[in-house]
C-alpha positions as CSV (number, residue, x, y, z in Angstrom):
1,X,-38.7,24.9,-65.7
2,X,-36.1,26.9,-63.9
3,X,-32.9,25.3,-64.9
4,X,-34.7,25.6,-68.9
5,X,-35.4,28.9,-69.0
6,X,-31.6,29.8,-67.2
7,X,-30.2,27.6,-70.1
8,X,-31.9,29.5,-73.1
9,X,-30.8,32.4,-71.9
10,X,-27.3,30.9,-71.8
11,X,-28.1,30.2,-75.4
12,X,-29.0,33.8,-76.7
13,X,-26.0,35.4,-74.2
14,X,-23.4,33.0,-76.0
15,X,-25.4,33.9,-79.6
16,X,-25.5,37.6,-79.1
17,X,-21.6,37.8,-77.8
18,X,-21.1,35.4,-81.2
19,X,-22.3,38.0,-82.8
20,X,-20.6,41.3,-81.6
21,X,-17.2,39.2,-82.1
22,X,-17.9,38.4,-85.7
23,X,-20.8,39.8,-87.5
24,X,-20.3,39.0,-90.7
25,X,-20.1,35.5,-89.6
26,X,-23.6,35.5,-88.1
27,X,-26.9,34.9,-90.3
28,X,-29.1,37.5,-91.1
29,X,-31.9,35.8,-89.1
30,X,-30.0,34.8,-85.4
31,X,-29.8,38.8,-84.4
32,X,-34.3,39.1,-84.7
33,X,-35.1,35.4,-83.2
34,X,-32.3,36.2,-80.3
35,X,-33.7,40.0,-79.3
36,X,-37.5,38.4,-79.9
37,X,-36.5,35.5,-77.3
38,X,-34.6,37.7,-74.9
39,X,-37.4,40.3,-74.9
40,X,-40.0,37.2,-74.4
41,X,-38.1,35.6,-71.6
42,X,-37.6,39.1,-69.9
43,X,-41.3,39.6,-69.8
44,X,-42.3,36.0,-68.5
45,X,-39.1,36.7,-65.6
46,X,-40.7,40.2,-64.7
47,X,-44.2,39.0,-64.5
48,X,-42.9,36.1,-62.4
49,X,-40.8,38.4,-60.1
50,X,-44.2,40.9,-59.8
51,X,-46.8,38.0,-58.8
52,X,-44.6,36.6,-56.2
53,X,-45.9,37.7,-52.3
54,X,-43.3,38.2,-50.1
55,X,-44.2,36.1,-47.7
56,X,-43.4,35.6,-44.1
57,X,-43.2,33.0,-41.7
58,X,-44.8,33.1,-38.3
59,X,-44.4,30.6,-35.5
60,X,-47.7,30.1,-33.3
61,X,-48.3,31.2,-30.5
62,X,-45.7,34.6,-31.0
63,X,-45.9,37.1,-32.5
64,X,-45.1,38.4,-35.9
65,X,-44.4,41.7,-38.4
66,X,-45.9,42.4,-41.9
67,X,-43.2,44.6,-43.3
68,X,-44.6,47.7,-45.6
69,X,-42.7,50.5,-46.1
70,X,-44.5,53.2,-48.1
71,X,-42.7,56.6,-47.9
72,X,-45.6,58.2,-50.4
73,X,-47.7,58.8,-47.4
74,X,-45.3,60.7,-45.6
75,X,-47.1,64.2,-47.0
76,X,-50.3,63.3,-47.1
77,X,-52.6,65.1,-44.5
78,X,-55.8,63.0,-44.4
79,X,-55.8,59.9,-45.2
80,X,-57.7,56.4,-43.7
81,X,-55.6,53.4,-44.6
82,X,-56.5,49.3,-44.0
83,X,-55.2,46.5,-43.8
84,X,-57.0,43.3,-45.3
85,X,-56.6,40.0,-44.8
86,X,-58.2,38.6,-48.4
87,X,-61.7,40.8,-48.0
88,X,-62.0,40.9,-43.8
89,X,-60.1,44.0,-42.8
90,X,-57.8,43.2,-39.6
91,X,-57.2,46.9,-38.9
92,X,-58.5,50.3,-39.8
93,X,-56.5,53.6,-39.3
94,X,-57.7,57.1,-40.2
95,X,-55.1,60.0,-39.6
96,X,-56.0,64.1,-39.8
97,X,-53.8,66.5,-40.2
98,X,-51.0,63.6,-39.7
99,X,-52.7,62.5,-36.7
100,X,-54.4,59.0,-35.8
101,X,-58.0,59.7,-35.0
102,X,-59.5,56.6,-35.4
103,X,-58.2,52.9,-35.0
104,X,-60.3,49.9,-35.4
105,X,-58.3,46.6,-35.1
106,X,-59.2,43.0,-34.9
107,X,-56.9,40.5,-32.8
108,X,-55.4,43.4,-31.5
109,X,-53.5,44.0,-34.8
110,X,-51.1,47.5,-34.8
111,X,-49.1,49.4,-36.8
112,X,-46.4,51.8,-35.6
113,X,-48.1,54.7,-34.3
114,X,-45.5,57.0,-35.8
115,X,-46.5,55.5,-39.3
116,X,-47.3,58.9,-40.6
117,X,-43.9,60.6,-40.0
118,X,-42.3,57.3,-41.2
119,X,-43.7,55.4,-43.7
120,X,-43.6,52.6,-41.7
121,X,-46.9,50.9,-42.1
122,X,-45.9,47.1,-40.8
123,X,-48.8,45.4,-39.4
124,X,-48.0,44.3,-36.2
125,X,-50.0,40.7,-35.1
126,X,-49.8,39.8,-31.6
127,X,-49.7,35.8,-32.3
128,X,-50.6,33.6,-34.9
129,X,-52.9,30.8,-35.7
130,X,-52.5,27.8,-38.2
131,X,-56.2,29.3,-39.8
132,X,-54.3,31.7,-41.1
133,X,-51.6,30.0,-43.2
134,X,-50.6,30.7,-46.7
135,X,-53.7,34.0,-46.5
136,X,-52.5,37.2,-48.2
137,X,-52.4,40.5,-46.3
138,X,-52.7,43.5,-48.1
139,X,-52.8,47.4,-47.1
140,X,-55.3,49.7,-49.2
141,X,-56.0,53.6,-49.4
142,X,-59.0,53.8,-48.7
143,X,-61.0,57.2,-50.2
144,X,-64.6,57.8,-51.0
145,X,-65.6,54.2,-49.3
146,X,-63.1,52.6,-51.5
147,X,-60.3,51.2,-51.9
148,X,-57.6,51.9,-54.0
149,X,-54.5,49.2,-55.1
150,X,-52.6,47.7,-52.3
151,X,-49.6,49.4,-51.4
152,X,-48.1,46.6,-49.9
153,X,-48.7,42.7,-49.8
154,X,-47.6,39.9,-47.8
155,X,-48.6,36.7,-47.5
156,X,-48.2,34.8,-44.0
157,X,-46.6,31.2,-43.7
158,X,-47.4,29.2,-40.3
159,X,-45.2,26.9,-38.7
160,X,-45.1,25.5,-34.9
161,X,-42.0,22.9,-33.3
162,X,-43.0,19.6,-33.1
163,X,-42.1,17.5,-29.7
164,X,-39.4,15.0,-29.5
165,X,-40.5,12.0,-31.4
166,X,-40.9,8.7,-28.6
167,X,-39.7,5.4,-30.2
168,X,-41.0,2.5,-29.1
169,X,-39.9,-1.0,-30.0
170,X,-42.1,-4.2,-30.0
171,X,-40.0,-7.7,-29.8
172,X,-41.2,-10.6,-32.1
173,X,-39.9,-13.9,-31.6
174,X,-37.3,-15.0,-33.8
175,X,-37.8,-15.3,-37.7
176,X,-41.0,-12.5,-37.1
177,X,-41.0,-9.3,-38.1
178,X,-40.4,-6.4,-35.6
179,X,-42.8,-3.3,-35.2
180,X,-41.7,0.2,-34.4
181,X,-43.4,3.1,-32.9
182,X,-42.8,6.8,-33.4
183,X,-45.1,9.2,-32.3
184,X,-44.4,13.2,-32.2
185,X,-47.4,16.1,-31.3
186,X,-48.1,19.7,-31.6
187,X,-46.5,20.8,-34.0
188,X,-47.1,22.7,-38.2
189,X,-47.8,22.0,-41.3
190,X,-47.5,18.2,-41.4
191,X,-44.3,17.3,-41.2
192,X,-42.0,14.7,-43.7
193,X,-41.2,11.1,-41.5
194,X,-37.9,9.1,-42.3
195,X,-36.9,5.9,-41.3
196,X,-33.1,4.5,-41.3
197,X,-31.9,1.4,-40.4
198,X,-28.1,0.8,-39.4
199,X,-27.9,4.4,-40.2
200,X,-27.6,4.0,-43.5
201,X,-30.4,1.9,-44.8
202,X,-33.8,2.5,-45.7
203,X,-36.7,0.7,-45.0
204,X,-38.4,-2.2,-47.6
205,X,-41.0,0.0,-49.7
206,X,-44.4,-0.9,-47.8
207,X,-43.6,-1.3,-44.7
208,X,-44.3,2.1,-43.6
209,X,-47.6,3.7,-42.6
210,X,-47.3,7.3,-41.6
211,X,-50.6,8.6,-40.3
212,X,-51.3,12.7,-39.6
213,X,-53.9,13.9,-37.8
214,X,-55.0,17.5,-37.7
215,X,-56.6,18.5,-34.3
216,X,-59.9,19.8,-35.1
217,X,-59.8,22.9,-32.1
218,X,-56.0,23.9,-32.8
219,X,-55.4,22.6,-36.7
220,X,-52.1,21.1,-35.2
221,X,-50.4,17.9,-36.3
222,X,-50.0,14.8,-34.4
223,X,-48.0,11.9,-36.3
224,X,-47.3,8.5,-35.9
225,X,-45.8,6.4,-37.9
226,X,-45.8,2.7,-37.7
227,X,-42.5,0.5,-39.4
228,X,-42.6,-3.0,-39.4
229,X,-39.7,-5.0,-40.7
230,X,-37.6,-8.4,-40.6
231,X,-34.5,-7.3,-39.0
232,X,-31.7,-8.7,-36.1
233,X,-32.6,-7.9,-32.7
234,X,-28.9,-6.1,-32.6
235,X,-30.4,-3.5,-35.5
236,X,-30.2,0.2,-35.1
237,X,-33.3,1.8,-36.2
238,X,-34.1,5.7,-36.4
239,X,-37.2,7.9,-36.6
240,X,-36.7,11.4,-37.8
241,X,-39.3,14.2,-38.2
242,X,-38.6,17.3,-40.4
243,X,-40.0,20.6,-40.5
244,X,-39.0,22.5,-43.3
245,X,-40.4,25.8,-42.6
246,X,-39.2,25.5,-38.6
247,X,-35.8,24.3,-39.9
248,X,-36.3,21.2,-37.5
249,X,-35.1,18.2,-37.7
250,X,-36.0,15.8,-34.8
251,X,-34.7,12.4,-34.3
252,X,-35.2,8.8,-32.1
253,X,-33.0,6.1,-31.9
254,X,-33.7,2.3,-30.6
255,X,-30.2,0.2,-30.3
256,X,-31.3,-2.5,-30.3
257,X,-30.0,-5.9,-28.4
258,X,-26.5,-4.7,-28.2
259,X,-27.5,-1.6,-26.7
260,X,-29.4,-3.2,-23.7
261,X,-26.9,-5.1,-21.7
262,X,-25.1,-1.8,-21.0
263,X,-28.4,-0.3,-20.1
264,X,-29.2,-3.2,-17.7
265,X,-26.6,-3.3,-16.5
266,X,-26.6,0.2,-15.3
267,X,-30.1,-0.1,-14.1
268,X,-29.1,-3.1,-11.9
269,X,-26.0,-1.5,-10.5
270,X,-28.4,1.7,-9.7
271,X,-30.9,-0.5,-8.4
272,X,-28.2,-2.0,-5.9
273,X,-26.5,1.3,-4.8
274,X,-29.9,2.6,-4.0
275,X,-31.2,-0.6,-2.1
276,X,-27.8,-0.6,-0.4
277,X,-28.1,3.5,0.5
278,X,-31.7,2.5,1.8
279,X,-30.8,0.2,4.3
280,X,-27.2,1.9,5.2
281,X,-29.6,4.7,6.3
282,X,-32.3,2.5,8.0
283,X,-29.4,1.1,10.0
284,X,-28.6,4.7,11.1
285,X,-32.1,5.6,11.9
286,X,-32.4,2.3,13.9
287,X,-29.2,3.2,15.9
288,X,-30.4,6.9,15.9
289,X,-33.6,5.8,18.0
290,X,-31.9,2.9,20.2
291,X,-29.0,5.8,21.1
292,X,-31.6,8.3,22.3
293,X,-34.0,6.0,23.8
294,X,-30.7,5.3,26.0
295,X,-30.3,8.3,26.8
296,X,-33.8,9.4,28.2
297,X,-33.2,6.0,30.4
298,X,-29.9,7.2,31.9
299,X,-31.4,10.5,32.3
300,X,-35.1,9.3,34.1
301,X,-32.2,7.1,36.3
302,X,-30.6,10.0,37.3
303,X,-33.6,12.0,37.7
304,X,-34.9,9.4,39.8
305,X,-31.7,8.8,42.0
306,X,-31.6,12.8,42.5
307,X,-35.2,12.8,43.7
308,X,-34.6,9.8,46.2
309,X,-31.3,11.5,47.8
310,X,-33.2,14.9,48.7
311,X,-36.4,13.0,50.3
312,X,-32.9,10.8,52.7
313,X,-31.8,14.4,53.3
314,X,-35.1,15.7,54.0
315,X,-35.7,12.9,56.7
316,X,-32.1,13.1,58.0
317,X,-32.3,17.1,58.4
318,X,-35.8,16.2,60.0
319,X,-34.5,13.8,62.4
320,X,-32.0,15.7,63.2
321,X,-33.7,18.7,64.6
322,X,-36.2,16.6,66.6
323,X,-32.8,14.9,68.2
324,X,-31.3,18.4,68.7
325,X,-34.3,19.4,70.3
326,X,-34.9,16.6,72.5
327,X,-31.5,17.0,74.0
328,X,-32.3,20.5,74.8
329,X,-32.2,21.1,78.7
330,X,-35.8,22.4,80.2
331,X,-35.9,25.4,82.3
332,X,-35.8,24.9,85.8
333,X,-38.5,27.2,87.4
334,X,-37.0,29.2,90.5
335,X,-38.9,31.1,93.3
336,X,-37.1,34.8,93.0
């Protein structure tokens, strides 16, 4: 529709700049029909250009800004404003004498609180939910109990990341087809699933089922999709996801047979150095224990040795003085 409506006007441009170059040359009729369908084409462009929302996109689980900017507040004294999401109202101001008396919010919604001075009425939402995608917000004057035309509208896009996508690959014996896995969680709206095989090739129409399941608490996605095709065991086969609105493009890749050796052959090799580093450090444990057990001999040895030599030099001392003593003369007794 686009692409005709940007070619008529093409038409009329090249028509009307016909006309200013040679007028006499141009019919009496192609000067009315051109200003009828340039005036007609204006007015379907401005009505489209006034119905649109500007919309903005919040991610869940952060939070996100409603721009409104309305400077026509600015002088106003008293004045209550809302905001309304379709016909609940998230928040409810009322200001006197340029003041905020009253604030009444739901979710814990804000708006600047110099919004007065400013004219900077943004509503402020602390985090989002996936209830509330594709609603229109909308901020009223509200006077006598009701409301006047919204001053500003925005509707509110929700999108959350999806995780990684896990591939998983299911062998068939040769001459059977092969089935692949892909399976990716959390994330908003439902997302667009791709298959390629070789990295060029697209999968045989039909042997794709994509299933999407919304999560009944959360309204989050979980997909998997299920391909199942005749291909070599050496074929490279890719899963993608894509989020539009998150800008996200997530992607899986099984290699196939060709990839495998290297990958076995890295395992084993791990598998080797660590069963050799195991028993490299039993060995030094082993010796560890043997070495100190040694030790606490050598040292009870000594111990013992030490002990056995002071009881000899105990005795000896011991025998010593009983020998010294025995050789003692006695005293003679004498009659003085």
């Amino acid at each position: 529709m686009g692409s005709s409506l940007f070619s008529s006007v093409k038409r009329i441009v090249f028509l009307d700049r016909l006309c200013v170059l040679g007028a006499q040359k141009c019919p009496q009729r192609a000067m009315p029909v051109a200003l009828w369908r340039t005036g007609l084409l204006l007015c379907f462009l401005t009505f489209c250009s006034c119905s649109d929302e500007e919309c903005v996109l919040g991610v869940v689980g952060r939070p996100v800004s409603l721009p409104c900017f309305y400077p026509k507040l600015i002088g106003l004294v008293n004045f209550s404003i809302e905001w309304r999401r379709d016909d609940e109202v998230v928040l409810r101001s009322v200001w006197r004498n340029s003041e905020n008396v009253e604030r009444l919010s739901a979710n814990s919604a804000e708006i600047p609180v110099d919004a007065a001075q400013t004219g900077n009425f943004s509503l402020e939402l602390p985090a989002v939910d996936p209830k509330e995608h594709n609603m229109s917000y909308s901020l009223v004057l509200v006077s006598g109990g009701e409301p006047s035309a919204a001053l500003c509208t925005a509707c509110l896009r929700i999108a959350a990341r999806f995780s990684p996508p896990q591939l998983q690959r299911e062998e068939a014996a040769q001459g059977e087809e092969t089935a692949f896995f892909c399976h990716s969680s959390g994330g908003f709206p439902e997302p667009a699933v791709h298959w390629l095989i070789n990295n060029t090739e697209r999968p045989p129409e039909g042997s794709v089922r994509t299933l999407a399941a919304s999560l009944p608490d959360s309204r989050l996605y979980n997909i998997t999709s299920h391909l199942t095709v005749n291909i070599s065991r050496d074929a490279i086969v890719s899963c993608t996801i894509e989020n539009q609105p998150m800008n996200e493009t997530l992607t899986s890749t099984s290699y196939g047979a060709k990839g495998r050796p290297v990958v076995s052959r890295a395992s084993e090799a791990m598998w080797i150095f660590s069963t050799a580093l195991c028993a490299v450090v039993g060995v030094m444990v082993v010796v560890g224990v043997a070495y100190q057990v040694h030790l606490d001999r050598i040292s009870k040895r000594k111990k013992r040795e030490y002990q056995h030599q002071g009881n000899r030099g105990y005795k000896w001392r011991n025998r010593y003085r009983e020998e010294t003593e025995a050789m003692k003369p006695e005293p003679k007794e004498t009659d003085v």
